[in-house]
SESEMAR-988746 format. One line per field, with one value per residue (C-alpha): residue in three letters; x, z, y. Coordinates in steps of 0.05 Angstrom, whole numbers. Layout:
// SESEMAR-988746
r = [ALA  ...]
x = [X  ...]
z = [Z  ...]
y = [Y  ...]
//
This chain:
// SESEMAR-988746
r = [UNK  UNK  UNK  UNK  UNK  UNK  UNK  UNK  UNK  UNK  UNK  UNK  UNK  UNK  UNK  UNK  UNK  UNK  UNK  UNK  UNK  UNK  UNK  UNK  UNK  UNK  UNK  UNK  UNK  UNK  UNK  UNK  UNK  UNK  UNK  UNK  UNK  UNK  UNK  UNK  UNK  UNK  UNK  UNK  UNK  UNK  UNK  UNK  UNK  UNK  UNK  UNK  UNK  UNK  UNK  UNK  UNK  UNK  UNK  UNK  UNK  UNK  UNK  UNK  UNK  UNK  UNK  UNK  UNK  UNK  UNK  UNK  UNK  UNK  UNK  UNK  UNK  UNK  UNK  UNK  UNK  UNK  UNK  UNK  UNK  UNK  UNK  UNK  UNK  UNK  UNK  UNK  UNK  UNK  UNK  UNK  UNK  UNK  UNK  UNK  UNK  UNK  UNK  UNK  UNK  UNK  UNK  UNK  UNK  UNK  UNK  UNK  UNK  UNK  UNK  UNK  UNK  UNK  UNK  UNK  UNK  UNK  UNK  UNK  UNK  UNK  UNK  UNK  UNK  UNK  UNK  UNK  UNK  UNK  UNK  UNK  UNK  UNK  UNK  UNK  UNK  UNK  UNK  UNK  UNK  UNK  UNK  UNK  UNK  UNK  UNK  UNK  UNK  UNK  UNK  UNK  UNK  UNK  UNK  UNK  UNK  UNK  UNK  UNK  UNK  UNK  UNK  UNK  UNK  UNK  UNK  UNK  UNK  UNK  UNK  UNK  UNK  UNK  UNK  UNK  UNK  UNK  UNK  UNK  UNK  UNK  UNK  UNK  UNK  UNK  UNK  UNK  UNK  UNK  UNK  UNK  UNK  UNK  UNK  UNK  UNK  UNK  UNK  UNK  UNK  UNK  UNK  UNK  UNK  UNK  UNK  UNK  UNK  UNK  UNK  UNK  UNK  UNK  UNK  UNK  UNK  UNK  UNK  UNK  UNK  UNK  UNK  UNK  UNK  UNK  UNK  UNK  UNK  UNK  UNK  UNK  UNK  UNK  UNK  UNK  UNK  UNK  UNK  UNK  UNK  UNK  UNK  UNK  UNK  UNK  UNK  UNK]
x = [-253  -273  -233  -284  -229  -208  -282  -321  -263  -279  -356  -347  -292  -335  -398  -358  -329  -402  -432  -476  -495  -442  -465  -481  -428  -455  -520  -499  -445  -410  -363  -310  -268  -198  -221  -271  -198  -165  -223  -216  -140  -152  -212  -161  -104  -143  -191  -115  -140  -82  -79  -98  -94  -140  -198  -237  -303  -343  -311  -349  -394  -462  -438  -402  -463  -506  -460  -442  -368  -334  -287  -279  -250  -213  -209  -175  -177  -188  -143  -197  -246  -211  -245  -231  -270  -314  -321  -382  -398  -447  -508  -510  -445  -472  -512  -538  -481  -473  -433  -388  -348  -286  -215  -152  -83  -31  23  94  149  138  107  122  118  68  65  48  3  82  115  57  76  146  109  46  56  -12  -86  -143  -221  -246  -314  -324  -378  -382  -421  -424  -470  -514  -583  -622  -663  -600  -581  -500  -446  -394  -347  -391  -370  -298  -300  -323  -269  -306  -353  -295  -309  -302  -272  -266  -202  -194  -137  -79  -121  -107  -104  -92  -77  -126  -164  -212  -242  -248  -331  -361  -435  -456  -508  -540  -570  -568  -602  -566  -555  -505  -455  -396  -337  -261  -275  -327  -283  -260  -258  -196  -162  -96  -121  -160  -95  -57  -108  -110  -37  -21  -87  -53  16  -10  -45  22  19  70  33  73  85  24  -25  -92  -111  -186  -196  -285  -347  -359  -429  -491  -475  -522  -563  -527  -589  -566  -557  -494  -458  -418  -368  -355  -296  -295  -218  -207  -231  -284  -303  -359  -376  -444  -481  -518]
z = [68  48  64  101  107  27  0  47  17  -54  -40  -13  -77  -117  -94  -91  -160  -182  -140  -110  -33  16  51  117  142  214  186  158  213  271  257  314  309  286  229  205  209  164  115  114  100  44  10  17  -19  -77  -82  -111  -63  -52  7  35  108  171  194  265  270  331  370  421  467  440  372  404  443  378  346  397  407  467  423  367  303  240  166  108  70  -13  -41  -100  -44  -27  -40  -36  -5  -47  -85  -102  -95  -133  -85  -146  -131  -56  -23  49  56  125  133  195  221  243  259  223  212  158  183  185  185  172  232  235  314  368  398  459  479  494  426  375  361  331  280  260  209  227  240  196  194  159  124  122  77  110  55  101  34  69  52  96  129  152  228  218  275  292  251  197  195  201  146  96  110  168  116  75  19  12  44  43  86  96  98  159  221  239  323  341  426  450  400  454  451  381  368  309  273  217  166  106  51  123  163  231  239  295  337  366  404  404  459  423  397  449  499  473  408  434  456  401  346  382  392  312  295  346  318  240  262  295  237  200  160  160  163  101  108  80  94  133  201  224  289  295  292  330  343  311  237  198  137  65  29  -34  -17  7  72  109  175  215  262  286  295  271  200  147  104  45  0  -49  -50  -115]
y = [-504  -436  -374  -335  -267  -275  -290  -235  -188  -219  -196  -130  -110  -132  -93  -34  -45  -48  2  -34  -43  -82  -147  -151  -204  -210  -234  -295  -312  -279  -239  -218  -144  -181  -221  -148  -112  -177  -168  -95  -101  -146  -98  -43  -78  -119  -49  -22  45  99  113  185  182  149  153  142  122  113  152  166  116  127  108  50  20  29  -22  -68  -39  -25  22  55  31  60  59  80  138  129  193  182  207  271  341  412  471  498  429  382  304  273  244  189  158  142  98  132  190  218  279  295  355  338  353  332  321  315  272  311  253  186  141  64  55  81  160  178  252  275  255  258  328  312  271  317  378  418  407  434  434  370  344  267  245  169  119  59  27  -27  -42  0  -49  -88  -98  -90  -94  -57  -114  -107  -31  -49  -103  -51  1  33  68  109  149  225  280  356  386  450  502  504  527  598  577  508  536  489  437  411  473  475  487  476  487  443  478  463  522  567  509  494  419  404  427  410  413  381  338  297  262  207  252  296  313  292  229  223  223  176  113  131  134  70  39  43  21  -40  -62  -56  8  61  140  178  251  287  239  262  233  240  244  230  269  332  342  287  260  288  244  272  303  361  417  462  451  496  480  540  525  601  619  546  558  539  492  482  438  417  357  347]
//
């Protein structure tokens, strides 16, 4: 009998390995949450990806619903995906890009059990404005699950971080604007992201633990959009946190 977790891995390595588009697992079978997150461990490992940090996705219930979710889900973070302020990505090494303001973390002292909103402190160094460029890399005409999001690494691919925030008092109040060449495209706030940055961190942390990894000092957690993802077209993007900080980055 074939392995359906080892040869869906098998597929989706070897698409990415090729650049070329993922496939869309649901649509040939169902495909449940727990065997998406035993396909996703397995792409991870035989990918031979460092590992950067975490990432949420669908963090909030619209996104959910759209997918067919009832919560969100997380990923991990390629360090070969990691950018700096200022930087550039390539629109030719993605598929369908979608770029996301955020708020993140870099992990203090090494986590191997669960935190709670009272402890998660003693284990976080600092929080700091964040781009995600998500490339979830299915064919566009595809009808794709929330598994189907998982099982490809919850669409992981390039980020920008920013520097230490200059006020971190209260990070559900953190707002945000997302612009492009001077063109407003969203905004948003801390609490789009499940409902609270605090909460936010620790389904993340507890989510990674669970799944049997151990979060390494320096390591980035990502906590969800704030405000709509946008579609990446070129051009040069700019996240003004306010107080919070600021972050840029070209896509050519």
């Amino acid at each position: 009998m074939v392995d359906r977790v080892q040869e869906s891995a098998d597929r989706i390595v070897a698409a990415m390995a090729a650049g070329e588009l993922r496939p869309i697992l649901s649509a040939e079978s169902p495909l449940d949450l727990d065997s998406a997150y035993e396909i996703q461990a397995k792409v991870v490992a035989q990918s031979g990806m460092t590992i950067a940090g975490f990432k949420a996705a669908l963090s909030n219930e619209a996104g959910q619903k759209a997918l067919g979710v009832s919560e969100p889900v997380f990923g991990v973070l390629p360090k070969a995906g990691e950018g700096v302020s200022g930087g550039s990505f390539n629109l030719g090494d993605l598929h369908g890009p979608v770029i996301e303001t955020e708020i993140g973390y870099r992990v203090g002292a090494a986590i191997s059990a669960s935190v709670t909103p009272e402890t998660v402190w003693d284990y976080l160094d600092k929080a700091i404005p964040v781009f995600e460029i998500a490339d979830p890399a299915f064919a566009p005409d595809g009808s794709r699950t929330g598994a189907d999001l998982v099982a490809v690494n919850s669409a992981a691919a390039a980020f920008v971080p920013g520097d230490v925030a200059a006020s971190t008092d209260d990070l559900d109040a953190v707002r945000v604007v997302m612009s492009r060449d001077d063109e407003k495209l969203s905004e948003g706030v801390g609490t789009d992201a499940m409902g609270g940055q605090i909460q936010a961190v620790c389904w993340l942390i507890n989510k990674a633990v669970a799944h049997g990894y151990t979060l390494e000092p320096g390591q980035l957690l990502m906590t969800g959009a704030l405000g709509g993802p946008q579609p990446g077209q070129p051009g040069h993007y700019v996240g003004d946190y306010g107080a919070f900080g600021r972050i840029e980055f070209d896509l050519i």
